[in-house]
N, C-alpha and C positions, 0 to 999 in steps of 0.2 A: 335253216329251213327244213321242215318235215311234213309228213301228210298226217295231222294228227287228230283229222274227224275226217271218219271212212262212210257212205252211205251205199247200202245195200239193200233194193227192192228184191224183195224177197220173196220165192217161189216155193211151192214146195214136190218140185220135179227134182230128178238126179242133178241136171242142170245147177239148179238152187243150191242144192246142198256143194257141190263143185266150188259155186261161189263162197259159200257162207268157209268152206277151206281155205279157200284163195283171201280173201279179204282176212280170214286170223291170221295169216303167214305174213301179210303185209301188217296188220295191225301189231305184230311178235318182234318184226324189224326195224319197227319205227317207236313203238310202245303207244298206240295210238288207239284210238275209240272207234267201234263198227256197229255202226247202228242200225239193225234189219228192221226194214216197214215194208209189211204187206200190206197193199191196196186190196181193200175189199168192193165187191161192185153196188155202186148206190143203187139199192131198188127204184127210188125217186127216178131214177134216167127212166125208168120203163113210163113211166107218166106220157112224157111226148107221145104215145102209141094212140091215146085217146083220139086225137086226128089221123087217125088211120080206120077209124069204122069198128072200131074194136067197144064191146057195152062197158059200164064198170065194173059189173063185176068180175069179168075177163081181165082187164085191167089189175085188179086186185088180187085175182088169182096169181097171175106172173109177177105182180111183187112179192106176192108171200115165197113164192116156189122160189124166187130172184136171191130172196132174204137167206132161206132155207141153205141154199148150194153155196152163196157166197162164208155165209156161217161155218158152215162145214168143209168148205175150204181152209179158211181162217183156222180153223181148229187146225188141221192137219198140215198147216205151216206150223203156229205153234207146237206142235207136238214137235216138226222136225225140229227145230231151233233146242227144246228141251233136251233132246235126244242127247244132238250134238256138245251143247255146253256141259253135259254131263258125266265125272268125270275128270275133264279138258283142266289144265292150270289156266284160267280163264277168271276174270272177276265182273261180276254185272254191276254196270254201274248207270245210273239214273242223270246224275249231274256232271258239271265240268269240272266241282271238287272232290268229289268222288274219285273220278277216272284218274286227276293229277295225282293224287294222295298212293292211288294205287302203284302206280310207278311201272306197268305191264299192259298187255291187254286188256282193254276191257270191252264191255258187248252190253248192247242193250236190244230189246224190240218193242215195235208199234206195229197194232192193224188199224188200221183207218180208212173210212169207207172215202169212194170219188171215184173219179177218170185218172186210173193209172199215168198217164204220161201228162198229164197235168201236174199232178201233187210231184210226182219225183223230179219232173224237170223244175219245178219251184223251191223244192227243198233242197234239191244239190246243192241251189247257190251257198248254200251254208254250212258247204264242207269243202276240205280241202280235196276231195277223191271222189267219185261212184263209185261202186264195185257192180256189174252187172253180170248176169249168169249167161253163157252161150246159147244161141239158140239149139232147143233140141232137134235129134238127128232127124231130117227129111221135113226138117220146119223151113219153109222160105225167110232168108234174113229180114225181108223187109216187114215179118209180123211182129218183129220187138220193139211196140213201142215204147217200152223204158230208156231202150237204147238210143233211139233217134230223137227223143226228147231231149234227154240230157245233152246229147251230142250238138242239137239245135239251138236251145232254149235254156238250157242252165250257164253258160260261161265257165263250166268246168272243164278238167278231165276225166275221161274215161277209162279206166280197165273192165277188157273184155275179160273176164275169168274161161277156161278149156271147160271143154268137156269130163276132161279129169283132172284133180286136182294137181298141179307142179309140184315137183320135188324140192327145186329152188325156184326163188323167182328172183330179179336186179343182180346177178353175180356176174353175167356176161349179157349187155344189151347193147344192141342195134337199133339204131336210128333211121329212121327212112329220110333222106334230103331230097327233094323236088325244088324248090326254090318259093315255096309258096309259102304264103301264110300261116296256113292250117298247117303245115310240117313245123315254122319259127313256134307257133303257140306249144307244138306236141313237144319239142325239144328242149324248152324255156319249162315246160309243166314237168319235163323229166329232170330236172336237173338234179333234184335230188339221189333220184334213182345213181343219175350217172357219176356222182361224187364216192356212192356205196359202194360203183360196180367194179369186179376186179378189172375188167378190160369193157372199153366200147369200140363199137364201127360204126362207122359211117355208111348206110347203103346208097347209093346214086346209080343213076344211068342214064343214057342218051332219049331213051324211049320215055323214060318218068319223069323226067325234067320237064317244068313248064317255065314263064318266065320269072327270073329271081335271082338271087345271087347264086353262085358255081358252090362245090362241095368244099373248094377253098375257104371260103370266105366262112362256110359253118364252123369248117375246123379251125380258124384263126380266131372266133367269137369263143368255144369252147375252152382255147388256151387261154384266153382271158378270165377266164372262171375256175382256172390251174385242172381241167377238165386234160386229159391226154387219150388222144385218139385214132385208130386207123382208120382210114376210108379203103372201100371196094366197091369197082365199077360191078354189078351184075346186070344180068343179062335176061330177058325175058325168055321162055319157054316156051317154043311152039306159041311164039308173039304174045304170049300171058303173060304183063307186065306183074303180076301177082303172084303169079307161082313162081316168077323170077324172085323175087322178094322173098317170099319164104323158104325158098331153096338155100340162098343166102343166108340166111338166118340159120337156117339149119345147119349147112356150114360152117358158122361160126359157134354152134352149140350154143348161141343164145337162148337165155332162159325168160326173157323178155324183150317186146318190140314196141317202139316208141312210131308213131308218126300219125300226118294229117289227115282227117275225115275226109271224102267228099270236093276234091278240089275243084270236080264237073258236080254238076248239078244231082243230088240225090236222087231226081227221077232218072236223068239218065242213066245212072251208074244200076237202078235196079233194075231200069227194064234191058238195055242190053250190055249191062255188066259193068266193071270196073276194079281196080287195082282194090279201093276199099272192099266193096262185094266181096274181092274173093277173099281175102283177109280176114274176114267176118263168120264166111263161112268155112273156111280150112285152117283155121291158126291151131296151131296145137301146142301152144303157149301163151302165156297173160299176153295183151296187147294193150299197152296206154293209145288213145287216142284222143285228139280235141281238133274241133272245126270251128 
C-alpha cells in the first residue's frame, strides 16, 4: 500500500509553492504522481447579481473584469509551477502509463474554471492523498476552503503542507489517539507513513480523550500490522489541548502528525477554538488529517 496519486489545489502564494515542495518529497518517497489544479473563478457565478438591481451591462462589465483577474491569476500559478519543475529530476506526465513507465516522480497541471471547494472536494475522491497549502500568515483558518472541503466532502486524507517546506517528512511520526473515529480514519490513512517511519508515538491524554477505546487497544491494533510503538501521556498547556499536542510532537522531533479532524462540530471549534483550529493554524510540520 502506497499514496500513488497526490492532488494538489494549487495557489500561487508562498503558501502554494510550500505545498507544491511538500507534495514532490512525498511524491520522491513513494514514486508517486502530483497533480496541481488551479481553480479559476467562473465569471458565470457573477450572473446571479442580475437580481440584485444591477443593468446588463454592469453585469457584463464584472464578468469581463472577473475573466480578466481570474486569467491572470491562472497565468501566474502556471508560471510558478514552471518555474519550480525546472531544472528539478522531475518527469511530467499526462497519463497513468506514463507516470508507471517513469518509475519516479512525476507532476502534472490543470486550471479549470468552478467553485473551488466544489471541484477539489470532488476530485480528491480520486486520489489517494490531497496536498494542501497552509493558510497564509494572519489569514483566519476557516477561509480555506480547499481544506474543509476535502476534509468534509471528499473521503480522503489530508496533508496540511508548513508554511515552509520540511526537510523530512514520515521519519518520526506521531499519532494523535482520542478514541474517536476521525483519529481510527487518520491512523488507518497513515499506515503507510507508519510502516516507512523510523520511530512512532502515540500521543493521548485525559483532556483529549472522548468516548472510544484507551491508547492500549491503538497500540495492540498497530502490532497487528507489525507497526511497533511508544505511547506518551501529554499534557495541555495553560489548558490548550493543542499546544499540548504540538509540544509533544515537538518533543519527539516529529517530522509529521497523523490525527482526527473536527471531532466537535466544525463551527464550534472555529468560533471558540479547538485542538484542530489550533493545529491548523500552528503546526509547523506536514499534518495528515481525515474526518
Amino acid at each position: 500500500m502506497a499514496y500513488r496519486r497526490l492532488l494538489l489545489p494549487l495557489t500561487g502564494t508562498a503558501s502554494g509553492e510550500a505545498a507544491l515542495q511538500t507534495a514532490l518529497m512525498v511524491a520522491r518517497i513513494w514514486h508517486s504522481h502530483v497533480h496541481c489544479m488551479h481553480v479559476r473563478v467562473d465569471a458565470r457565478d457573477v450572473a446571479p447579481l442580475a437580481g440584485e438591481g444591477l443593468s446588463g451591462a454592469m453585469i457584463e462589465e464584472m464578468m469581463a473584469a472577473t475573466e480578466r483577474e481570474s486569467g491572470d491569476r491562472a497565468s501566474r500559478v502556471r508560471e510558478l509551477f514552471d518555474r519550480f519543475v525546472d531544472g528539478k529530476d522531475v518527469v511530467i506526465a499526462t497519463t497513468a502509463e506514463s507516470a508507471n513507465k517513469a518509475d519516479a516522480a512525476t507532476l502534472s497541471f490543470e486550471s479549470v474554471a468552478g467553485r473551488e471547494e466544489d471541484l477539489v472536494a470532488q476530485q480528491s475522491r480520486l486520489y489517494d492523498l490531497a496536498v494542501v497549502p497552509h493558510t497564509e500568515a494572519g489569514e483566519d483558518v476557516s477561509s480555506s476552503d480547499a481544506l474543509h472541503a476535502i476534509l468534509f466532502d471528499s473521503g480522503r486524507p489530508v496533508l496540511i503542507a508548513p508554511q515552509q517546506p520540511p526537510q523530512t517528512i514520515g521519519t518520526r511520526v506521531c499519532c494523535a489517539w482520542n478514541g474517536t473515529a476521525e483519529s481510527a480514519a487518520a491512523i488507518a490513512a497513515s499506515l503507510p507513513w507508519l510502516h516507512h517511519a523510523e520511530a512512532v508515538q502515540l500521543l493521548h491524554s485525559t483532556a483529549y480523550h472522548r468516548r472510544g477505546p484507551n491508547v492500549q487497544g491503538m497500540l495492540s491494533y498497530l502490532r497487528w500490522h507489525g507497526i511497533k510503538a511508544e505511547t506518551r501521556e501529554f499534557q495541555p498547556i495553560s489548558k490548550d489541548v493543542g499546544a499540548g499536542l504540538l509540544a509533544a510532537a515537538t518533543d519527539f522531533d516529529a517530522d509529521l502528525l497523523c490525527m482526527g479532524a473536527y471531532s466537535h462540530s466544525r463551527l464550534r471549534q472555529l468560533i471558540l477554538g479547538g485542538v484542530t483550529r489550533h493545529v491548523l493554524e500552528h503546526a509547523a510540520i506536514p499534518v495528515l488529517m481525515c474526518r
